[in-house]
N, C-alpha and C positions, 0 to 999 in steps of 0.2 A: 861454720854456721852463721847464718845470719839471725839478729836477736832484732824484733822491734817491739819498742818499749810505749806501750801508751799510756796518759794517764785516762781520766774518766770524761774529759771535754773528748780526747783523740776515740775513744768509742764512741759516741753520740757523732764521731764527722767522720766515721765510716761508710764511702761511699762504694757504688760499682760503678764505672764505666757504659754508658748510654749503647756504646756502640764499638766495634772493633776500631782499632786507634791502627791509623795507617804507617802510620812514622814504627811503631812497635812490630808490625808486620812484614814490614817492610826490612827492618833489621833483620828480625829471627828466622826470613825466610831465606838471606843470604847465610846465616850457620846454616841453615837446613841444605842449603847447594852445597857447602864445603865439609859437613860433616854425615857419617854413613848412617847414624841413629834412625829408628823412625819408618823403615824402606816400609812395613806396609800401610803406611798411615800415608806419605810421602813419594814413595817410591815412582810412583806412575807421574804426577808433579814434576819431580828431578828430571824422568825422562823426558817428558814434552816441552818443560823450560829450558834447558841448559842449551841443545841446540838455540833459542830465543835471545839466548843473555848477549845483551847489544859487548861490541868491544871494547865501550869505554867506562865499563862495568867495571873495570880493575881498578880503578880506582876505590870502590865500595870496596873491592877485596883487598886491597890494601889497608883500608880502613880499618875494617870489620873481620879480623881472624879466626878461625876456624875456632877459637880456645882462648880464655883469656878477655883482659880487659879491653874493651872499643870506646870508644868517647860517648862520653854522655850526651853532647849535642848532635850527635844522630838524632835522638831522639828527645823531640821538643816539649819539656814539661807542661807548657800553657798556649794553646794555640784552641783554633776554633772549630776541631776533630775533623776535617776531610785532607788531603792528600795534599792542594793548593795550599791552604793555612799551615799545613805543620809545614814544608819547604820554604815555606816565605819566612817561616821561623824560624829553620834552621839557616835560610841565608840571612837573618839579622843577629845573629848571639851575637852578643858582645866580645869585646876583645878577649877582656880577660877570663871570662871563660872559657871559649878560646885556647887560650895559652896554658890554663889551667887542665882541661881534660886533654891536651894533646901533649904534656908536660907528663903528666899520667900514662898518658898511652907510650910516649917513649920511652919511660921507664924500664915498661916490659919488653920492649923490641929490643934487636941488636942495630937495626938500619931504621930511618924513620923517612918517608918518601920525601923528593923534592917540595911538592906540590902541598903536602902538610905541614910542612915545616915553614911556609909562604902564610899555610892559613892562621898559623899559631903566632905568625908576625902580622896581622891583620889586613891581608889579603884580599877585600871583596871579590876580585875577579875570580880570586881560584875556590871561594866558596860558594862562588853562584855557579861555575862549574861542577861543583858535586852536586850541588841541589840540583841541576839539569841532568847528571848523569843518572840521579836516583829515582828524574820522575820518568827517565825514558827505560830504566830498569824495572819501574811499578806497570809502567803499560804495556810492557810486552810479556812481564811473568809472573804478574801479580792481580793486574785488571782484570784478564777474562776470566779469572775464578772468585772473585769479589764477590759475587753475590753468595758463592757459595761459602765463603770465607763469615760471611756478617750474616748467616741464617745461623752457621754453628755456634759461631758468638755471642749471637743474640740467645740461642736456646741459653745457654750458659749465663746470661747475663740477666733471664727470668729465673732460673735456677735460685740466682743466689737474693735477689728481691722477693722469692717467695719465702726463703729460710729467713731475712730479715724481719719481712712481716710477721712470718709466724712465731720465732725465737729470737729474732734482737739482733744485736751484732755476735754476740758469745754464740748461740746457733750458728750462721754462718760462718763466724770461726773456727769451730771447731767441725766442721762439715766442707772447708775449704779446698783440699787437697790434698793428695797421700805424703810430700813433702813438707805438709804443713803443720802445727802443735801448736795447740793454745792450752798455754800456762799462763792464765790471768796472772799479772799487766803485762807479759811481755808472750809473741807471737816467736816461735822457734821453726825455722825454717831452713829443708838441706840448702846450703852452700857453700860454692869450695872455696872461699875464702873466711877468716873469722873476719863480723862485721857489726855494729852494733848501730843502729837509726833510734835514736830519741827525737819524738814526732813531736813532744812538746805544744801541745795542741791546734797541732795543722789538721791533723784525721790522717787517713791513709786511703788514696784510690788506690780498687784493684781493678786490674785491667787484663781478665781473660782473652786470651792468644791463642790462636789459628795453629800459628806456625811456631808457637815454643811449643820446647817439648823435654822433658825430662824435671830437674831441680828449678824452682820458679825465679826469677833476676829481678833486678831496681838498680835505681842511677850507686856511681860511688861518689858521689857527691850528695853530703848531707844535706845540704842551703838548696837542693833544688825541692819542687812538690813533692811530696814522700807518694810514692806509687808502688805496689807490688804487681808483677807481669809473670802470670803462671799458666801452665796449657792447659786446654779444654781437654775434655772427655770425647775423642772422635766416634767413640760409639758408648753412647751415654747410659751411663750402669748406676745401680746405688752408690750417694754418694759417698766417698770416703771418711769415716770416723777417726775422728783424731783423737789425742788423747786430752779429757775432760779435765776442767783447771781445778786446782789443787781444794779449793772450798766444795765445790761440786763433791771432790771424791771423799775428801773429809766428813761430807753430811751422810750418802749415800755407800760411798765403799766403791774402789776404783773399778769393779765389772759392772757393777749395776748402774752406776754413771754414764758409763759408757751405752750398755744397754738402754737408759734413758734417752742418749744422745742420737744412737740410732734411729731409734722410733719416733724421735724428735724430725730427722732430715726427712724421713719418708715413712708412710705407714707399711708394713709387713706385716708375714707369717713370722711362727717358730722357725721355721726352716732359715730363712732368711735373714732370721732377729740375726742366729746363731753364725752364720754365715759371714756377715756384717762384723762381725765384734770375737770372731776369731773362740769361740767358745763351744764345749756341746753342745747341741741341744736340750738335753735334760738340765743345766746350770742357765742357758737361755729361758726356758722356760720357769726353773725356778724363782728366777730374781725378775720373770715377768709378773709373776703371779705376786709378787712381794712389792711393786710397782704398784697393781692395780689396787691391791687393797689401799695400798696409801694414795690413792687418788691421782696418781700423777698417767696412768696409761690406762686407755680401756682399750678391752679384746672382746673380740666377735667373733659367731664363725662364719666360715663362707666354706662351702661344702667339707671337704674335709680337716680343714686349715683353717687356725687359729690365727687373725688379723688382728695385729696391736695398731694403735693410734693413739698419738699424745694428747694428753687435756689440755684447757687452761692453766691447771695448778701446775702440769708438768712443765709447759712452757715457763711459767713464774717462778720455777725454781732453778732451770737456766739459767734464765736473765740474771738472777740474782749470786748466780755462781761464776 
């Protein structure tokens, strides 16, 4: 599991990501060539790129293995979001970083390539090399679906700017992702390694991904921008309710929390409340009804279906939990 700890500055510099991050993309879409997850999301992708994958791609696949840790300077913490900026970033890290994430990376291997082992002794040529090889791998199997690539990430990327607007960071939090758990101050997340990031008031960008898919990833190196990288919804459903932080369920009681938190992410029916939050409907509907009296949800109808929608007071008790 991955733990990230914030305190009350690192909530207040929770941000999303403007736009698909190509260096991220770019990574997740080479597991997505090497591992089988995904074929119908995928599937058609793998078939019309993998004939495209120029030959000096092996390198990337070198790199970058099917499972396990890849170097953090793949992908460039601070750079200026388009494809030219982050490769000019990755062809300047520094040494010691460098030797640090490739230090790492050979850890987990049993061989470590000629050509990495050059870069982890500070090599320029052979990392302008990869930076070449990974933009002539982005243009031949990544470029022509760009656009389609940053409309999905864009949808996602209003998604989560509307939950902020309307419920804070703790809405969004907790409306993240089905890998995702907000236990005010720390965010609980699947990962297959134990790992713990104290943000220490850096904040935390998330950066919604095209091409991740499954448990959501971040650098293993603490000292870089703290970032979290988790997949979009390729056919975009209500969002997923996580479990509500511990004050939250203390005030209200851990299903009606949750139910709050629901109605929070999107307005719905009973149907749907219930749906959403794993409940009957006759218990969805009772701790609605126990909502609205206390001001925090109203309900309407629309022909034969009962529509919940959260208040201001229901948002303010969020925020405050």
């Amino acid at each position: 599991m991955l733990r990230v700890h914030f305190s009350e500055s690192d909530i207040d510099r929770l941000t999303v990501a403007d736009a698909a991050d190509p260096m991220w993309e770019l990574l997740t879409s080479v597991y997505r060539l090497q591992r089988p997850e995904g074929e119908q999301v995928f599937g058609r992708w793998r078939e019309t790129s993998r004939p495209a994958v120029p030959g000096s791609v092996t390198r990337l696949l070198d790199a970058i293995p099917p499972y396990g840790y890849c170097p953090d300077f793949l992908t460039p913490s601070e750079f200026g979001g388009d494809l030219a900026d982050g490769l000019a970033a990755l062809a300047r890290t520094p040494e010691s970083a460098l030797r640090g994430d490739i230090a790492a990376f050979a850890a987990e291997r049993n061989r470590l390539p000629k050509w990495l082992r050059k870069i982890a002794h500070g090599d320029g040529h052979e990392l302008q090399t990869l930076a070449d090889t990974a933009y002539e791998y982005f243009r031949q199997c990544i470029g022509p679906h760009w656009p389609t690539i940053t409309r999905a990430v864009d949808r996602e990327r209003d998604r989560c700017r509307e939950a902020l607007q309307r419920g804070g960071p703790h809405l969004l939090l907790s409306t993240l992702h089905p890998d995702v758990r907000w236990r005010p101050p720390v965010l609980e997340v699947r990962f297959p390694v134990e790992q713990d990031l104290h943000l220490r008031g850096r904040g935390l960008r998330l950066l919604p991904s095209f091409f991740c898919h499954g448990m959501p990833t971040t650098y293993k190196d603490a000292t870089r921008s703290p970032a979290l990288v988790y997949s979009i919804d390729h056919q975009p459903s209500p969002a997923a309710i996580a479990e509500p932080g511990a004050a939250l369920s203390a005030l209200l009681g851990h299903t009606r929390a949750r139910i709050l938190v629901a109605v929070a992410a999107t307005e719905c029916n009973t149907s749907q409340l219930a749906e959403r939050t794993n409940t009957a409907i006759a218990t969805a509907s009772s701790h609605a009804s126990i909502l609205r009296a206390g001001g925090l949800i109203e309900s309407t109808r629309s022909g034969k279906s009962t529509v919940h929608t959260i208040t201001p007071l229901g948002l303010a008790v969020i925020k405050a939990g």
